[in-house]
C-alpha positions as CSV (number, residue, x, y, z in Angstrom):
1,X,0.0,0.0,0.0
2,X,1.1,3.6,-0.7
3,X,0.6,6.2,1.7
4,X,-0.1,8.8,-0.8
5,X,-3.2,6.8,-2.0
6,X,-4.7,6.6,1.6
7,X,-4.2,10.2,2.5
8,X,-5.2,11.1,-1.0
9,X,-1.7,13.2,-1.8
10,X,-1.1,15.8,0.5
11,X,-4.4,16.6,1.6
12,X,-4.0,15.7,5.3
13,X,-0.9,18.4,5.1
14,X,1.6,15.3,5.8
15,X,4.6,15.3,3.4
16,X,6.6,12.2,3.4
17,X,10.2,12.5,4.4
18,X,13.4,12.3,1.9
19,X,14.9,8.9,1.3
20,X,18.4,10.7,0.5
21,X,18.5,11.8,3.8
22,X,17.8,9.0,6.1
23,X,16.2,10.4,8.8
24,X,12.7,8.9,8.2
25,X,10.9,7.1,10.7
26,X,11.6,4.0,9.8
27,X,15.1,5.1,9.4
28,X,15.3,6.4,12.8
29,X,12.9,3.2,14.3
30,X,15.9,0.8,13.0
31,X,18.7,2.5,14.2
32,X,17.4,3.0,18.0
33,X,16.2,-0.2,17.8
34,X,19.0,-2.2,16.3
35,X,16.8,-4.0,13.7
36,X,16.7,-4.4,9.5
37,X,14.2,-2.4,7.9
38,X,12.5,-6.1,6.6
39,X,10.8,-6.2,10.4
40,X,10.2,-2.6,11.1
41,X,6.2,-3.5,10.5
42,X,6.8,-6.4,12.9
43,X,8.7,-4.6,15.2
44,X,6.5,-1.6,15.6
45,X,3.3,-3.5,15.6
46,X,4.6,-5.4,18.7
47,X,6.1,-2.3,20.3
48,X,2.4,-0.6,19.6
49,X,0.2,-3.7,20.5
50,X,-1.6,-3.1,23.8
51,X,0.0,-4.8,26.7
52,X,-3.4,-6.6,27.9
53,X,-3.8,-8.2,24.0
54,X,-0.1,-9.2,23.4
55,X,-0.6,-12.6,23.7
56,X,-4.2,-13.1,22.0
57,X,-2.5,-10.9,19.5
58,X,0.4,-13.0,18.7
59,X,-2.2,-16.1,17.7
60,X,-4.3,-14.0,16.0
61,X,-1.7,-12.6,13.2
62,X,-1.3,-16.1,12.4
63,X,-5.0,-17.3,12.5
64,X,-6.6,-14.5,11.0
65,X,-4.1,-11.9,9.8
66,X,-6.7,-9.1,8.0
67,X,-8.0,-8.5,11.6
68,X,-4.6,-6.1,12.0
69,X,-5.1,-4.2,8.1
70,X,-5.7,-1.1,9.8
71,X,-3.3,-1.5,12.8
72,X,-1.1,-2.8,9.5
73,X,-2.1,0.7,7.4
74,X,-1.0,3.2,9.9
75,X,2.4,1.7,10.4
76,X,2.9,1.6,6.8
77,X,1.7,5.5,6.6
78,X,4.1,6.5,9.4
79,X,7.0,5.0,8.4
80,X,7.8,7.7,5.8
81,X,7.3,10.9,8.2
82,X,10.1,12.8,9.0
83,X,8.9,14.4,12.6
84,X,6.5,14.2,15.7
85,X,4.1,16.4,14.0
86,X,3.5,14.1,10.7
87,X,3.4,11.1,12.9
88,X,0.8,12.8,15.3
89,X,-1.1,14.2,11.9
90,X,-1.3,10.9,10.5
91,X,-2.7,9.2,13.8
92,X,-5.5,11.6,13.3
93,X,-6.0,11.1,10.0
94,X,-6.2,7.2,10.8
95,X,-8.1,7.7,13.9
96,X,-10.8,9.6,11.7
97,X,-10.8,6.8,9.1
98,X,-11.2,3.7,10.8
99,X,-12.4,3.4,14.6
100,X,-12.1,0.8,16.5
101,X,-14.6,-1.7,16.6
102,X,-15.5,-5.2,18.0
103,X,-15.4,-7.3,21.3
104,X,-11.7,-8.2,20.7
105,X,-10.3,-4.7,19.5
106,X,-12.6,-2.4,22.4
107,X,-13.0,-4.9,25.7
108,X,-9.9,-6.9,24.9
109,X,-7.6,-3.6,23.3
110,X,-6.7,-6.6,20.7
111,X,-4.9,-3.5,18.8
112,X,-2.5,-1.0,18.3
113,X,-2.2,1.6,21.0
114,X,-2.3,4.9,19.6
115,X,-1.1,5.9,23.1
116,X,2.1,3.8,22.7
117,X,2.8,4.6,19.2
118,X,2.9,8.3,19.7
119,X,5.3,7.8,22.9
120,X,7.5,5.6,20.6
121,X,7.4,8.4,17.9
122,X,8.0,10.7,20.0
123,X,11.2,9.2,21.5
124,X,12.4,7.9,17.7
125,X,12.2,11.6,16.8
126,X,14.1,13.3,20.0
127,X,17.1,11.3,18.9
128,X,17.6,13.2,15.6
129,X,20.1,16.1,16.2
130,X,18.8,19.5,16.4
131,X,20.9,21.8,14.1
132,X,22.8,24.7,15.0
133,X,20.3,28.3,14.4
134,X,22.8,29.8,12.8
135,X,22.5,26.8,10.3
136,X,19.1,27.4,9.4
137,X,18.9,30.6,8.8
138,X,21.5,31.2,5.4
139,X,21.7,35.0,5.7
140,X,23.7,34.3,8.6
141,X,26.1,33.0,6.4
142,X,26.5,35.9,4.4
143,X,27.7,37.6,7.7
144,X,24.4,40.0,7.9
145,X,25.5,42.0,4.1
């Protein structure tokens, strides 16, 4: 699945990051982490699952694995967002699109946990250096002329 073709382009104001530079999510996820880009989408999903449906999760991925496509779908859209603020913008998006619904995914938070995907974006992103101000502002570099 594309991101661009869920969000429809840019219309939920979420551009995706630049593959040149690295410093995607998924990018970012993999080097904290220590793990190949190939399981990010496993990774993250287990990371995100609520605690309480772990377990019931696990057998259910193998049982019956559309019951995750949306869980599935937002880690695919995120993975491409280059800060806090596109991650949280695309949670919202999601959240909009698709809420949760069913014994397993309401009473038994068989799911991912918005909650604990925002915390882990949140600390993927404040690893990325911040850089200098005078490096973001070029007529610095000109020396004020």
């Amino acid at each position: 699945m594309n991101g661009d073709s869920q969000l429809g382009g840019t219309d939920a104001g979420v551009t995706h990051g630049d593959p040149s530079t690295g410093l995607d999510f998924v990018s970012l996820f993999c080097r904290k982490f220590g793990c190949d880009r190939r399981k990010f989408e496993k990774r993250m999903f287990l990371e995100c699952v609520h605690p309480e449906g772990l377990a019931l999760a696990r057998c259910l991925r193998w049982i019956k694995p559309g019951f995750f496509a949306t869980d599935l779908e937002l880690i695919e859209q995120i993975q491409h967002a280059t800060s806090f603020v596109q991650v949280c913008r695309l949670v919202d998006y999601h959240d909009a699109q698709h809420l949760p619904e069913g014994l397993l995914r309401l009473v038994f938070k068989v799911r991912v946990s918005k909650t604990r995907l925002l915390a882990l974006a949140e600390t993927v992103f404040a690893t990325v250096p911040k850089p200098p101000p005078s490096a973001a502002r070029p007529e610095n570099a000109t020396g004020g002329a």
